[in-house]
C-alpha positions as CSV (number, residue, x, y, z in Angstrom):
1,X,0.0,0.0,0.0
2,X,2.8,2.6,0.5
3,X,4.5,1.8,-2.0
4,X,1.6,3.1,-4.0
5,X,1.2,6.0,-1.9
6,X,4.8,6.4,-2.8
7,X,4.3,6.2,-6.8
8,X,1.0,8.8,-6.5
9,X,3.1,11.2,-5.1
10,X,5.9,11.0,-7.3
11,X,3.3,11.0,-10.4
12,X,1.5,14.0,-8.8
13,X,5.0,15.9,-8.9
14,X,5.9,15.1,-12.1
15,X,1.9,16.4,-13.2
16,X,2.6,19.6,-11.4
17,X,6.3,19.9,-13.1
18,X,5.1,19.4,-16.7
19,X,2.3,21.8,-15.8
20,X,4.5,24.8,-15.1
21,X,7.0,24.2,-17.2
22,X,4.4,24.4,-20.0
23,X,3.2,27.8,-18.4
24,X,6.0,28.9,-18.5
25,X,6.8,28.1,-22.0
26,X,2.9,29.9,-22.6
27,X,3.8,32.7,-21.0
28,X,7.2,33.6,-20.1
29,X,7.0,34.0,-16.3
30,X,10.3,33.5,-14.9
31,X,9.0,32.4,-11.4
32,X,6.7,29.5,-13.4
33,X,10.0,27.8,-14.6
34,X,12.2,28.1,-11.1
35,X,9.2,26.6,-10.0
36,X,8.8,24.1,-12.5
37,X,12.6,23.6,-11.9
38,X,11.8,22.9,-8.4
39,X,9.0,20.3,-8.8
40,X,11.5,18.4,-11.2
41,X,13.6,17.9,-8.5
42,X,10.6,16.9,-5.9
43,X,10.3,13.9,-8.6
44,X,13.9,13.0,-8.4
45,X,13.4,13.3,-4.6
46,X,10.3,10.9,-4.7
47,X,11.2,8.6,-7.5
48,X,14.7,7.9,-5.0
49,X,12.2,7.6,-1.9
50,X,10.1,5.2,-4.4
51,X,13.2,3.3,-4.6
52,X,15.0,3.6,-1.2
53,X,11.6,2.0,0.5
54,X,10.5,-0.7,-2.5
55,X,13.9,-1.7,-4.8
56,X,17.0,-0.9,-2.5
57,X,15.4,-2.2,1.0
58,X,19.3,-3.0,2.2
59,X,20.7,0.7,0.8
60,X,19.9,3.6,2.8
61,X,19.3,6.2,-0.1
62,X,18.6,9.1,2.7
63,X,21.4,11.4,2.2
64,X,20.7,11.5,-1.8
65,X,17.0,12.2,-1.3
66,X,18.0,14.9,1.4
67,X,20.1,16.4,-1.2
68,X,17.2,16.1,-4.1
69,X,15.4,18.2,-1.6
70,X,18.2,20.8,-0.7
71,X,18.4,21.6,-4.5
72,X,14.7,21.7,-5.1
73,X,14.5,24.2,-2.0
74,X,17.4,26.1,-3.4
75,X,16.1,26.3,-6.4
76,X,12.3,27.2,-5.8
77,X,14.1,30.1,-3.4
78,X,16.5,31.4,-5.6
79,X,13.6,32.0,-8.4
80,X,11.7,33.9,-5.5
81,X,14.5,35.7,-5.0
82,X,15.6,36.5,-8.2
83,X,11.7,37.4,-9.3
84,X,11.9,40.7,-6.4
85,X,14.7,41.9,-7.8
């Protein structure tokens, strides 16, 4: 059942990633693609989590999907950032 749960969410991410990016690509808004950028990365992040809890039970994949999140916060905050300037 989780590892379900686990393959919803990561489907869900990817959805919302393909939707902004194509905004973007509509309209041109910068903060559409940082954030489209951003929800790429929460796939990576979920697609590892996918496989740290159903394929690699023995491997402790932790510290790659702690980095897929650091760069999917980094990058969601550096297109808010850049976007007020």
């Amino acid at each position: 059942m989780a590892n379900a749960i686990f393959a919803l969410c990561t489907l869900t991410s990817l959805a919302c990633a393909w939707m902004l990016l194509r905004g973007f690509r509509r309209t041109g808004h910068r903060l559409l693609f940082w954030s489209g950028l951003c929800f790429c990365a929460m796939t990576v992040n979920n697609v590892l989590l996918l496989l740290d809890k159903a394929v690699f039970v023995d491997i402790d994949l932790l510290p790659v999907r702690l980095l897929a999140a650091l760069v999917a916060v980094c990058l969601l905050l550096y297109g808010l950032i850049d976007e007020k300037e």
